[in-house]
C-alpha positions in Angstrom: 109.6 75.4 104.5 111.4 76.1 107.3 109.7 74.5 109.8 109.9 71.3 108.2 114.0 71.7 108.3 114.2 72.4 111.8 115.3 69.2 112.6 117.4 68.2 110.2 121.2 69.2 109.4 122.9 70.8 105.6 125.7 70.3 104.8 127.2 73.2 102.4 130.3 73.0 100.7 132.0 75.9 100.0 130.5 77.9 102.7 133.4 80.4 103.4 132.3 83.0 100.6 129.7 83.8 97.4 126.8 81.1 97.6 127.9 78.7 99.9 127.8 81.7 102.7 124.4 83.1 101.3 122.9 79.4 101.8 124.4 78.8 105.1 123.2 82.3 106.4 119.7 82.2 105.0 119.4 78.7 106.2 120.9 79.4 109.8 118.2 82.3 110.1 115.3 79.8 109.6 116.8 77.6 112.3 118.6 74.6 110.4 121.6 72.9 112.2 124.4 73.5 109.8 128.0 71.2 109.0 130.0 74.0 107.1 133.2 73.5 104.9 135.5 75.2 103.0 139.2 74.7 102.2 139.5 78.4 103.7 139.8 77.9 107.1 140.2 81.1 108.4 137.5 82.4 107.1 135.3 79.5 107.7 135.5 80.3 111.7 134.8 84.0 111.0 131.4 82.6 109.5 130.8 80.1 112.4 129.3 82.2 114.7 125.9 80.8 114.8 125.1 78.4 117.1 124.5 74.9 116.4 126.8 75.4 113.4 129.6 73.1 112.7 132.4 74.2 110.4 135.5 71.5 108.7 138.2 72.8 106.9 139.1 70.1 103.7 141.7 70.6 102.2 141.3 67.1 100.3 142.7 68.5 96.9 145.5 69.8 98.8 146.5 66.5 100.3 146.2 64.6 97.5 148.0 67.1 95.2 150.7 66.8 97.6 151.3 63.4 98.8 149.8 61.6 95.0 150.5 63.9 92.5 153.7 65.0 93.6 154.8 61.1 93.4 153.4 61.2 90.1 155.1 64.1 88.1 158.5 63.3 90.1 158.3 59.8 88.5 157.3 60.9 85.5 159.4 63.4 84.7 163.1 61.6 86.0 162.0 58.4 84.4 162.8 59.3 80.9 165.8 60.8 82.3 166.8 57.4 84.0 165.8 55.4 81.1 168.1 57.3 78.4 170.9 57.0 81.0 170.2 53.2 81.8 170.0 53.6 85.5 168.5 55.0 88.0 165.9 54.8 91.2 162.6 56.5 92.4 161.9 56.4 96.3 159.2 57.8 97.7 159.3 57.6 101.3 155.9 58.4 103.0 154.9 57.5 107.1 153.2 54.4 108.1 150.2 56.4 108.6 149.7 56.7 105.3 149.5 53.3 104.9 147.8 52.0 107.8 146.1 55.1 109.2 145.0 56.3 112.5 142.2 56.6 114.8 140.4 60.1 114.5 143.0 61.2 111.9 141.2 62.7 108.3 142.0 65.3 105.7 139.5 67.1 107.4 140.9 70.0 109.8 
């Protein structure tokens, strides 16, 4: 089997710790080229020491938590406030980036 995944590349999720690092070692000792991620960065680099191996940090949930959910639950919990008092606004200011986006920018670290 593993000759027949020398050339190729896996990609493992959750590679940092418990199966995730027990399939990136195993397949890194029969040769495969590996694209490791984690949302644990620092440990992901302690794991990166085999060559040809490529390791992201996402943190994904993270971003999103922050930047969609945190709009979310601050609207929704000062609209009812607003609307029992008649008045009042929501701003949510966030960079043009986040709009737009830039070159070579990701989630990914």
């Amino acid at each position: 089997m593993a000759g027949a995944l020398l050339q190729q590349t896996a990609l493992i999720t959750g590679a940092a710790t418990g199966l995730g690092l027990a399939i990136a070692t195993r397949r890194a000792a029969e040769g495969v080229r590996l694209a490791l991620m984690d949302i644990n960065a620092g440990r992901l680099q302690e794991v990166r020491e085999e060559p040809g191996c490529s390791v992201y940090a996402a943190d994904l949930r993270l971003v999103f938590d922050v930047n969609i959910m945190g709009s979310y639950d601050t609207s929704k919990y000062v609209l009812p406030l607003m609307m029992r008092q008649g008045y009042g606004r929501v701003l949510h200011i966030v960079s043009i980036a986040g709009k737009d986006g830039n070159a070579g920018i990701s989630v990914l670290r």
